[in-house]
TIKELO-788762 format. One record per residue (C-alpha): residue in three letters; x, y, z. Coordinates in steps of 0.001 Angstrom, whole numbers, plus 500000, padded with zeros to 6 digits. Example, Ala and Ser with C-alpha at 12.3 -4.5 7.8 and 13.67 -1.06 7.14 Angstrom:
BEGIN
ALA512300495500507800 SER513670498940507140 
end
This chain:
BEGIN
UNK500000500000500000 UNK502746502396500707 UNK504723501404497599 UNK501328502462495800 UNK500394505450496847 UNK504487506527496434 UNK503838505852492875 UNK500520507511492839 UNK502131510555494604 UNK504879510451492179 UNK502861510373489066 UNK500295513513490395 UNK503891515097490955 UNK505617513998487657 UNK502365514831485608 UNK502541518479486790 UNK506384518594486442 UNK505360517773483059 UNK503374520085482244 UNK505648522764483587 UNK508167521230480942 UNK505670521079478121 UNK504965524981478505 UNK508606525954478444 UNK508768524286475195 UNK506231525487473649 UNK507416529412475075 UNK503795529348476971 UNK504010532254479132 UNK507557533414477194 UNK510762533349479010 UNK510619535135482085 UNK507352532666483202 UNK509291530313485648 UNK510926533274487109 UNK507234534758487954 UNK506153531430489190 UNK509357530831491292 UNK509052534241492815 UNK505072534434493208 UNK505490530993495062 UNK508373532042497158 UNK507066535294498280 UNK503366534769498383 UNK502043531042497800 UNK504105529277499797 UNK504271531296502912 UNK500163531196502986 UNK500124527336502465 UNK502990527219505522 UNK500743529316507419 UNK497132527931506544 UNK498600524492507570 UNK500248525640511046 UNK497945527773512470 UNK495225524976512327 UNK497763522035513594 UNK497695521384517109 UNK501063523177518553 UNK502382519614520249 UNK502346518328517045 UNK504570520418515154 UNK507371519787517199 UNK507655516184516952 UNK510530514020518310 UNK511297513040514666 UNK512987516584514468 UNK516104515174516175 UNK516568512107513486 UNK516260515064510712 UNK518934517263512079 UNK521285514338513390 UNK521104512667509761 UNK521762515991508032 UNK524587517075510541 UNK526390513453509685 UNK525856514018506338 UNK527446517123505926 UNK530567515435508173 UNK530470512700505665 UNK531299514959502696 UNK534061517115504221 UNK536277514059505234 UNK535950512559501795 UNK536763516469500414 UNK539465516251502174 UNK540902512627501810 UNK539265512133497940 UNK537967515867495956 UNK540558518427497781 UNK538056521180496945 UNK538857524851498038 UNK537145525979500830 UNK534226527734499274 UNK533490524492497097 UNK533561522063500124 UNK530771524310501731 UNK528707524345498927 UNK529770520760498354 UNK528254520080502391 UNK525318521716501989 UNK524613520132499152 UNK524759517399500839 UNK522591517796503997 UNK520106520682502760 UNK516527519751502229 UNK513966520608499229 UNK511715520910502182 UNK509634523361499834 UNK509786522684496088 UNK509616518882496595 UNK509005518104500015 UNK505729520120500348 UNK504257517799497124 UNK505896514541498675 UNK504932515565502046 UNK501174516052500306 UNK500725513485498142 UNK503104510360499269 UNK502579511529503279 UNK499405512846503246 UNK500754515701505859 UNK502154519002504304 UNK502805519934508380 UNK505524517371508207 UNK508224519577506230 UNK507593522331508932 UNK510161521298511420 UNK512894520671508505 UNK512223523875507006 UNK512681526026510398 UNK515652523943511457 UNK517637524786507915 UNK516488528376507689 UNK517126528694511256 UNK520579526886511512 UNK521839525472508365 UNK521640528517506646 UNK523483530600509148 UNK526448528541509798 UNK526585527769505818 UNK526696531631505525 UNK528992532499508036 UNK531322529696506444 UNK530995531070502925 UNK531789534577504749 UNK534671533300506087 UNK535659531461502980 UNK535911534180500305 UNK536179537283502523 UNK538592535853505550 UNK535617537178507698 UNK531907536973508754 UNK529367539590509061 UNK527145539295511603 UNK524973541723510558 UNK523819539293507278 UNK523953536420509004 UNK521539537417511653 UNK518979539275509356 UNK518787536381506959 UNK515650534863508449 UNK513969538043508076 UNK514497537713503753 UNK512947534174503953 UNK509242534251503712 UNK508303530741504296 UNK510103530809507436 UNK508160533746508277 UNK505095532403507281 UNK505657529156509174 UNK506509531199512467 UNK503480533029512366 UNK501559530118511698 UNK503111528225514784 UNK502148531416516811 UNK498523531180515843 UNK498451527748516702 UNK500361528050519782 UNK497518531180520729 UNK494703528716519825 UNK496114526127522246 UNK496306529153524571 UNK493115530692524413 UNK490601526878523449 UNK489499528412519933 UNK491100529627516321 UNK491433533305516563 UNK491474534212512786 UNK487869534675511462 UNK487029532511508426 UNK486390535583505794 UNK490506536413506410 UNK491855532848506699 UNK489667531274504034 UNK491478534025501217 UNK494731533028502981 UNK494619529269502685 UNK492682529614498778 UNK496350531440497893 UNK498245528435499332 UNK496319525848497732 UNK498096527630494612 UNK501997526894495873 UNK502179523151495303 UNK501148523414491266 UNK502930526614490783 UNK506464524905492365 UNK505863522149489888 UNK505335523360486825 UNK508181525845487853 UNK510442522988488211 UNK509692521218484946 UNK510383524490483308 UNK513669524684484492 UNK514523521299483055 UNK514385521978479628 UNK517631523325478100 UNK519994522149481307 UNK522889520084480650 UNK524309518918483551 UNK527900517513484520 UNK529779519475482161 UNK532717520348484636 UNK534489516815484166 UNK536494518025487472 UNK533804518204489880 UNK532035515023488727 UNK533121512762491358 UNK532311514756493934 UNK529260515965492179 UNK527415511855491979 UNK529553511561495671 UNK526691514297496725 UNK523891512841495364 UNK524754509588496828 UNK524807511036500067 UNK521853513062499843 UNK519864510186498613 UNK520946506847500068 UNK522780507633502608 UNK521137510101504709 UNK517709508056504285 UNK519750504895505437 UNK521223507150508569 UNK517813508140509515 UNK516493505076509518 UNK518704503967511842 UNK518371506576514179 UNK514518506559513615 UNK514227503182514572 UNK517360502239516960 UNK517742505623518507 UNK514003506749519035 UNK511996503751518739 UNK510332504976515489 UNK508061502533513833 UNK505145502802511381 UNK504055505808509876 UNK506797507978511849 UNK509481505554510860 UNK508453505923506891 UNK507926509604507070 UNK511385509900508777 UNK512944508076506049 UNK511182509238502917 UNK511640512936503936 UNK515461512007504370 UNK515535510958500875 UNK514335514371499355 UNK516778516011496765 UNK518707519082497963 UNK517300522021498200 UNK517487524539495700 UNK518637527308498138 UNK521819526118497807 UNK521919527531494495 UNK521016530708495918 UNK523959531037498224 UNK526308529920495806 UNK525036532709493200 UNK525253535647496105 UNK529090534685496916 UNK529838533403493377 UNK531086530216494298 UNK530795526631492959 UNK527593527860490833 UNK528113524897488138 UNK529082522538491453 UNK525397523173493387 UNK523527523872490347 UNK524355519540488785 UNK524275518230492510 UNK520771519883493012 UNK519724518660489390 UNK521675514870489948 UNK519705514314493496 UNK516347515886492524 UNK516529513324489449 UNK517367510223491416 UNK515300510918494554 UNK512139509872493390 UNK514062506064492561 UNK515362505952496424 UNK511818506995497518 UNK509873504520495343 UNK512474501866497148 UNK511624503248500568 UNK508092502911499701 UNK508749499305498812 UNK511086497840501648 UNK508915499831504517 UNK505536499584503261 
end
């Protein structure tokens, strides 16, 4: 059953990716359309689904204890990579940080909101992952990159980052309202505001999609023959080994089984996140090295999941 609906999940997903692909083809929407959908679903979509879904979860429940196998399987990850960088790839600084997060960071929002959906049947589930990368990940990754190419760190960017992310925003906000319902017995946001709120989020999940599949056609990936080791080295890691770490810490560390134990593992498995990208472009560092390990583990994910699906069903 769980192999099943992972393929139904997969084919909702893929059929929209599709789609997405399709339209950049045929220049539907001409060539500044996946930027607008990207951006709309960053700044606006997104943050409404994130906060739609978290104000009306129950505040205990956002916090689960599955956090911990998330950011210990990440954390080993990342370890994972620098030792072989420096035993095996002997990348410069600024390439071994993009190279580790890479590695350990999460498309807790262009694929792990449809997985979560569709394959999980909880959205609510990429919450946690997505405030523990925006809130740690993605300062210590920063302050590294500061480091690297400027020999020192501002504190200043690092510490007003969250405030430029807008589904971390819109997740805190939503945690608030839930944590005031729980506080006060009854949802404080009347239904003629939050019904306009939620009716915008229902929009992120297609709109990250189709976005996606239009960034696949043109790319050619693993054109740097230097970085190509390294490159399949992070998707490996990303995919099969950080999904076979958290299993083990799922089920040997915290006693995981079931539905907690699958979710733990699946959401593991989920390609890098695309922010990496994004840091890489604002230093201008290992562009070509994050852009082909995002596009290598975002490809192959959906195999490791489908096998997931199949061995813990």
């Amino acid at each position: 059953m769980g192999l099943l609906s992972a393929m139904e999940g997969f084919c909702v997903i893929g059929i929209v990716i599709a789609v997405g692909y399709v339209a950049a083809r045929m220049r539907v929407g001409g060539p500044t359309c996946q930027t607008v959908l990207n951006r709309f679903s960053f700044f606006v979509s997104s943050p409404c689904l994130m906060f739609a879904i978290l104000s009306k979860e129950p505040i205990f429940e956002i916090f689960h204890s599955s956090i911990v196998v998330a950011f210990l399987s990440a954390l080993l990850v990342g370890l994972v990579f620098l030792i072989l960088n420096h035993y095996c790839f002997h990348l410069d600084p600024a390439d071994a940080i993009i190279g580790t997060l890479n590695s350990l960071y999460l498309n807790s929002n262009n694929i792990g909101l449809p997985i979560a959906t569709y394959i999980l049947g909880n959205p609510a589930l990429v919450a946690p992952i997505l405030v523990m990368q925006q809130a740690v990940f993605t300062p210590v990754g920063l302050a590294a990159l500061d480091a690297a190419t400027t020999g020192k760190v501002s504190a200043r960017r690092i510490l007003t980052q969250p405030l430029h992310q807008p589904l971390l925003i819109g997740s805190l906000l939503g945690i608030a309202v839930s944590a005031l319902s729980h506080w006060i017995g009854f949802f404080p946001i009347p239904k003629f505001i939050f019904d306009p709120i939620d009716m915008i989020g229902q929009s992120a999940v297609p709109l990250i999609l189709m976005a996606f599949g239009m960034s696949l056609y043109g790319t050619r990936p693993m054109q740097e023959r230097s970085n190509r080791a390294a490159i399949i080295a992070v998707a490996l890691l990303k995919n099969l080994a950080m999904p076979a770490i958290a299993f083990l810490l799922a089920y040997f560390l915290m006693g995981f089984r079931g539905a907690t134990l699958y979710a733990c593992v699946v959401l593991a498995a989920l390609p890098t996140g695309q922010n990496v990208y994004n840091y890489a472009a604002r230093y201008n560092v290992g562009l070509t090295f994050a852009r082909d390990g995002i596009l290598l583990s975002t490809v192959t994910s959906p195999i490791f999941i489908a096998i997931i699906a199949a061995l813990l069903s």
